[in-house]
N, C-alpha and C positions, 0 to 999 in steps of 0.2 A: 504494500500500500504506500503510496506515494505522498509525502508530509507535503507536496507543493501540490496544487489544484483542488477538485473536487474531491470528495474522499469518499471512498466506497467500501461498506461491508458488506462479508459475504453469511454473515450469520445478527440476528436482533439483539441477542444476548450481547454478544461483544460491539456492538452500536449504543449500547445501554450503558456498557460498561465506559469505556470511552468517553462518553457524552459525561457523563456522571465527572468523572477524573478531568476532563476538560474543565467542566463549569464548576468544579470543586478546589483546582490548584492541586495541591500533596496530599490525599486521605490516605487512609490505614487502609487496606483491603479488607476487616471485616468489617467496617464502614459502610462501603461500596456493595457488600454482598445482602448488608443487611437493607438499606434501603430500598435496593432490587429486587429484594425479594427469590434469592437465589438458592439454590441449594448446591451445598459446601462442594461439591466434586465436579457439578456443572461449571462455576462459579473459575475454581484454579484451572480448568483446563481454557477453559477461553481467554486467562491473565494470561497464560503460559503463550496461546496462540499470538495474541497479541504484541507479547514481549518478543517473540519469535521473530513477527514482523516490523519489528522497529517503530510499534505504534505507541508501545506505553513501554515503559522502564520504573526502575524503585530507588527512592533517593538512598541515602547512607543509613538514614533510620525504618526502613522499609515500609515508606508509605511508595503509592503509586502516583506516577506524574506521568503528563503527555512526554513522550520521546522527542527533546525539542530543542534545538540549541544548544546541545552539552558537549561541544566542540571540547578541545582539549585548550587548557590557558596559555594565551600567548603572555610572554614574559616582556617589558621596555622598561628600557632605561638610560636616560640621555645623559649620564654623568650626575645630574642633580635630582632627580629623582626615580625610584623604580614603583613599575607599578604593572599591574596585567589586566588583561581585558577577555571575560568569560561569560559565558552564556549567564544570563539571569535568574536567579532562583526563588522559587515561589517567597520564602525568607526574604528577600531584599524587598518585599513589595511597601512596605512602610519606609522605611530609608527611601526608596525608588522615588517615592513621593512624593518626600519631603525635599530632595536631593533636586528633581526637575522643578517644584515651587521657587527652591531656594533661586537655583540657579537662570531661570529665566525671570523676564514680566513681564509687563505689558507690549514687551515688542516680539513676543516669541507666542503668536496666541495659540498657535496648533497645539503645540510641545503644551502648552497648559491646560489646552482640551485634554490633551492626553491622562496629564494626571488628572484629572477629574473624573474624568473612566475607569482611571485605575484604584484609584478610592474607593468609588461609589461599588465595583464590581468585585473587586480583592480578588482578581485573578489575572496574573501575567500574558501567558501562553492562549493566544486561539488558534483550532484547526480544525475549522467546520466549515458546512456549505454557503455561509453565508462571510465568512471573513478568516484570512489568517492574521497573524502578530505574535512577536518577537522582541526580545530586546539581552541587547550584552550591555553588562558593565565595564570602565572601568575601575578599579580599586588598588589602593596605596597600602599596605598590610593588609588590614580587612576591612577599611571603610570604603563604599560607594564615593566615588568623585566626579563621576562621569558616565553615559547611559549612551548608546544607539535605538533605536528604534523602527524599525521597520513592520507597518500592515500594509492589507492589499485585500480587497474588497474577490468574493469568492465569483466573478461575474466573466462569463465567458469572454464577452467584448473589452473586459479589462484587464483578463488575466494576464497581460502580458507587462503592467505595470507596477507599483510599488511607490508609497509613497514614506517617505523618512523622516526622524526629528531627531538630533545629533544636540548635547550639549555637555560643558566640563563646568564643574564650581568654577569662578573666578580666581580663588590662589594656586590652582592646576593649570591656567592655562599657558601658552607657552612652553608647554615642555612635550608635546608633540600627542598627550592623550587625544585629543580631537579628532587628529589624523588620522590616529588606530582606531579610533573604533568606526569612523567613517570607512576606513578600510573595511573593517571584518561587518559590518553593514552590508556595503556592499559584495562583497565577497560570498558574502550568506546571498545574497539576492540574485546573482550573477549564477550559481551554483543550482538555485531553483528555478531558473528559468526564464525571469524578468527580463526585460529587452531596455524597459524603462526607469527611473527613479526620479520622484518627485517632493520639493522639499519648499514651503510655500511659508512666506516670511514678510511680516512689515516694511515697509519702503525705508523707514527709519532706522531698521536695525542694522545697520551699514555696515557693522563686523562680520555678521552673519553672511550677510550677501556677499562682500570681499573674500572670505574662509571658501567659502561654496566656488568662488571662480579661480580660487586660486587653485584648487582641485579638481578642475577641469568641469565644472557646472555652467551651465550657461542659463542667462534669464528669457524663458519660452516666452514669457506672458506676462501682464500687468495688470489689474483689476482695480481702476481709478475708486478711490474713497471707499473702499471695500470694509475697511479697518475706523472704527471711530475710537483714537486712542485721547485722553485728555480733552476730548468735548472734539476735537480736532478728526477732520479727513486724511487719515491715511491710505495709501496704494498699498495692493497685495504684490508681490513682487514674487511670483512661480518660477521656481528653480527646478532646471532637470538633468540628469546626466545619463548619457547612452552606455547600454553595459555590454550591448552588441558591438 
């Protein structure tokens, strides 16, 4: 079964199970069996099929989680600081939160949709028919300093794009985290099949938009007064980059 596109089971039982661990983040498996309604040997052989297929995997303390992003940690380190950037873990989703409020405002409004989704839903990972998403941290020993973010809406005529929100705390920046995870962003997107990447930002946020073209982004589109920032009209300024 394929983590990028539509996703298809070939049994209810393990569509139940799935669905359940999707919209749950990390549960225990007798969690999952007991809400379902399952009985004990039905129940492990479909985790088992599952697991088999690269759908669901089990964290360190053996709850179940979607199979999703657990790339291996890339290690940097520019001389002044080291730090790595690894898939996201159900555990980071409060940090995540507070980490993207911290770090953006009112010039970064997607990125702050974003955590408001992620708040309100307390679940990282989607891979269902209606949307995938994703996100890597980076992190400096073991705090969050930094986040990727990549979803993409489950829709045939779109499936061939992706849209991003990339951001570092303020005393991180400069030292190349941005870069990486923009990197492993797209890398994960290029990997799944995305042809496109979309990254849609205030007219004002002038760092933002400079970061993105220095990375080889270019600006598609412009959406005059789209943004009402401080009583004030601001332009949406859509950024994209080709992974073709």
């Amino acid at each position: 079964m394929e983590l990028s596109g539509r996703r298809e089971f070939d049994h209810r039982g393990r569509k139940d199970i799935y669905e359940y661990v999707e919209g749950n983040g990390e549960v225990r498996p007798r969690e999952v069996r007991r809400a379902l309604g399952m009985e004990s040997r039905e129940f492990g052989h479909h985790v088992e099929v599952l697991r088999r297929d690269g759908v669901l995997a089990e964290t360190d303390d053996d709850r179940l989680r979607v199979a999703y992003a657990r790339a291996d940690e890339e290690v940097h380190d520019d001389g002044e600081i080291a730090f790595t950037v690894r898939g996201a873990r159900q555990a980071d989703i409060t940090g995540l939160v507070g980490l993207i409020r911290t770090a953006v405002d009112e010039e970064y409004v997607v990125a702050e949709s974003v955590a408001s989704v992620l708040d309100h839903e307390q679940v990282l990972l989607r891979n269902n028919e209606l949307e995938s998403r994703v996100f890597f941290v980076a992190c400096v020993d073991e705090d969050v300093v930094g986040w990727v973010h990549v979803t993409s809406p489950e829709l045939e005529k779109l499936s061939h794009t992706a849209e991003l929100t990339v951001g570092v705390l303020s005393g991180y920046r400069g030292h190349g985290v941005g870069a990486a995870l923009l990197d492993r962003g797209l890398s994960w997107s290029r990997e799944r099949g995305y042809q496109k990447v979309y990254n849609s930002v205030p007219a004002t946020n002038e760092r933002a938009v400079e970061f993105l073209r220095a990375h080889g982004w270019r600006e598609e589109a412009r959406r005059a007064g789209h943004y009402r920032i401080d009583g004030e009209p601001v332009d949406e300024v859509m950024m994209a980059v080709d992974l073709d």
